[in-house]
C-alpha positions, 0 to 999 in steps of 0.5 A: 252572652246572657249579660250581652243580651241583658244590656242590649235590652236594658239600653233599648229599653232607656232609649225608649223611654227617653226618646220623647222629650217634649211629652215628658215637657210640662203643661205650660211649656208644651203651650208655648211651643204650640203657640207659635203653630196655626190652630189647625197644626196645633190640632193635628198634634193630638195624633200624636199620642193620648198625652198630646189628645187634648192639649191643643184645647188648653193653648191660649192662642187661637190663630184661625185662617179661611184655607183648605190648609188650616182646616181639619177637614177640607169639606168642613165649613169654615164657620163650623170649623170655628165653632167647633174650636170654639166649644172645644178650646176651655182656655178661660183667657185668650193671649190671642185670638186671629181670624183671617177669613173671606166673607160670604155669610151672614156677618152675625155669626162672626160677631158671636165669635168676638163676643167669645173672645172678648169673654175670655178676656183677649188680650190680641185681637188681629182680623183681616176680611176679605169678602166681595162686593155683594156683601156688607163691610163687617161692623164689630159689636160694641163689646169690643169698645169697651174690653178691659183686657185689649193690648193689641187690636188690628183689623183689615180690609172688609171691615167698617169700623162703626164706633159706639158712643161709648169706648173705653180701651184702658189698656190698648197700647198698639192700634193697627186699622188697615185698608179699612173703611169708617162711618164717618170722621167722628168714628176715628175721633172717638175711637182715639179718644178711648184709647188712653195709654195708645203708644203706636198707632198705624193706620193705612188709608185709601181715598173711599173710606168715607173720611176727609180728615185723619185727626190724630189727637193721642197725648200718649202716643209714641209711634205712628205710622201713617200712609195714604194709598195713591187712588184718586185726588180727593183732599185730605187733612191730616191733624196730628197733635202728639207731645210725646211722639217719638217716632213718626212714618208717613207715606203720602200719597193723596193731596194731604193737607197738614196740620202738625200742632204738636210733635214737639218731641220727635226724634225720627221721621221717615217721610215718603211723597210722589210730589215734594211740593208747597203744602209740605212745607208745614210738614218740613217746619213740624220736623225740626226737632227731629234728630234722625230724617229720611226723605223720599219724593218721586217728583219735584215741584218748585218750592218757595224758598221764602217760606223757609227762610224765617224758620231754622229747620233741623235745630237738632238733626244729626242724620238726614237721608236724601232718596232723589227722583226726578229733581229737587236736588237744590233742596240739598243746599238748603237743609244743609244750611239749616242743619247746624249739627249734621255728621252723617249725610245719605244721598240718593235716587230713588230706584225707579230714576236710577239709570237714566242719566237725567242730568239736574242743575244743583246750585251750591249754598252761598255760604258754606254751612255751619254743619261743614265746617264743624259737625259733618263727618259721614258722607255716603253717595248711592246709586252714583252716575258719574253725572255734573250735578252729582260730581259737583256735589261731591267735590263741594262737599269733598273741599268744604267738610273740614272734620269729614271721616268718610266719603263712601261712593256707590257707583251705578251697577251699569256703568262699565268697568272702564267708567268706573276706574275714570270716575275714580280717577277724577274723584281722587283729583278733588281737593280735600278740606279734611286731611283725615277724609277717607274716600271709599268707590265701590 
């Protein structure tokens, strides 16, 4: 009875002290798992035992928000709750440091709290303001232009962003400016210019943010993602001149004027536009090395064919996406006639047209293009109506396509059960140039 008593105690005992794993963690490791909790979850821990006290003050992530529920103490200002992080957290380098706060003070304080980070050499910088009329767009201090450490910087909404004659961002690879305002168009120029390694850049404009040319000149770049917000019909011209751009995302928005010097090693674009008209035509030319293009257009205006025609479009496209809204599905002939080494084709409306049985003419190319008769093997069809334009389309396509693999059709989710077998009967009918062709009807 004794030895059965003995180990009842022993095991509780063993069980006891294993039970807290993760304060038996070290140091570094206990960081990292609270670096991924909101600054104010990470305090709360120090309740947890003394072992957890003061660990939060050695994490090197501040992540500070302006809500009841990210601070310690619902009646404590949300200045003094920075502050107060401030003097108590004694990491000496800051991976990352993100304020999101509404403002309604005096900025000066504020910019007390970047000069603290950036004396930490910070490697994020992430702040987003949200604030009211009656007061002022936040300007940052200098220092911050020239932070030697800086990886990433993002910054959004009541920010304006007033650069000093000097910038000197040498290790600044990510650059996000959201909804923000600037001083003038040399502030953006300057910016850039001191960013010497940049490889991404995303910048979302909106027609009052005192610029009328985005001038994006950036030999490093790689990634950049660019979109105009739909306020207002104030022009804007849009420059870019990046060699080594791999990747580019434009949703436009405004009445943007292009002017694409360089983009000459692009390989995926995904291009977004209420009206798919002339003035894109330069965006159209600027894209042909690309081997991966997705467009998007709500409207269509009729485009000048002749401003195409010098030009061999899409000399390495391998993938192109097609999202329709009301018209342009001629523009589908086209870029096949242009796209000699095309394999996979996505067809499209766009979501805010399906539904609504809008018939459109489509005329077929007059040659049969290059890519049907040797490249083309992957057709996919969404959003599938059961419409003339969109049977012809298929069936031209179905009949020319001699190495086609697939023809995978996305029917309508409307269209009655009976439809759909009729469609599908009329689909099984069209002639095929592909003996290997597999027709897929969802």
């Amino acid at each position: 009875m004794a030895n059965s008593v003995n180990q009842k105690i022993y095991v509780n005992s063993k069980h006891k002290k294993s039970s807290d794993r993760i304060s038996q963690l070290p140091d570094v490791l206990i960081h990292h798992i609270l670096s991924f909790l909101s600054t104010k979850e990470a305090m709360a821990t120090s309740i947890l035992s003394k072992r957890w006290l003061w660990v939060w003050t050695s994490v090197p992530i501040l992540d500070l928000q302006d809500t009841p529920f990210c601070r310690t103490d619902p009646n404590l200002h949300f200045r003094q709750f920075v502050d107060h992080v401030l003097i108590l957290n004694k990491t000496a380098s800051l991976d990352k440091f993100c304020l999101k706060f509404n403002l309604v003070d005096h900025p000066s304080y504020v910019k007390t709290w970047f000069r603290d980070a950036v004396s930490r050499d910070v490697k994020e910088l992430d702040i987003s303001v949200h604030g009211t009329e009656s007061f002022p767009f936040l300007k940052l201090p200098f220092a911050l232009f020239t932070a030697k450490t800086l990886l990433v910087l993002k910054l959004s909404h009541g920010v304006e962003l007033h650069v000093p004659g000097t910038v000197s961002l040498p290790c600044l690879k990510v650059l996000n400016l959201v909804w923000i305002k600037y001083t003038n168009d040399e502030s953006v120029s300057r910016l850039f210019a001191g960013c010497y390694v940049l490889q991404e850049l995303g910048l979302h404009k909106h027609a009052g943010d005192n610029t009328t040319c985005s001038n994006i000149s950036i030999p490093t770049l790689k990634t950049l993602f660019v979109r105009f917000a739909p306020t207002g019909r104030r022009r804007h011209k849009l420059k870019i001149n990046a060699p080594v751009l791999k990747q580019l995302n434009l949703e436009d928005n405004l009445t943007l004027e292009f002017d694409l010097e360089d983009v000459s090693s692009l390989v995926e674009a995904n291009v977004t536009v209420s009206w798919l008209e002339n003035r894109h035509i330069p965006l159209l030319k600027a894209l042909s090395n690309a081997k991966f293009v997705s467009f998007h257009w709500d409207w269509y205006a009729e485009m000048k064919w002749r401003n195409f025609r010098p030009y061999r479009l899409f000399l390495n496209l391998v993938q192109m996406e097609l999202h329709v809204g009301y018209g342009g599905w001629n523009l589908l002939s086209l870029f096949l006639e242009f796209s000699d080494h095309l394999e996979v084709l996505v067809l499209a409306k766009n979501d805010n047209c399906r539904g609504l049985g809008f018939e459109c003419s489509w005329k077929p190319p007059k040659y049969v293009p290059a890519c049907l008769l040797s490249s083309l093997s992957m057709v996919y069809f969404k959003g599938f109506e059961d419409l003339t334009y969109q049977l012809s389309m298929v069936k031209y396509i179905l009949k020319n396509a001699r190495v086609l693999k697939m023809m995978d059709i996305c029917s309508n989710g409307d269209l009655p059960l009976d439809s759909k077998i009729d469609l599908l009967k009329k689909l099984l009918m069209f002639p095929r140039g592909s003996k290997a062709c597999q027709l897929k009807f969802n």
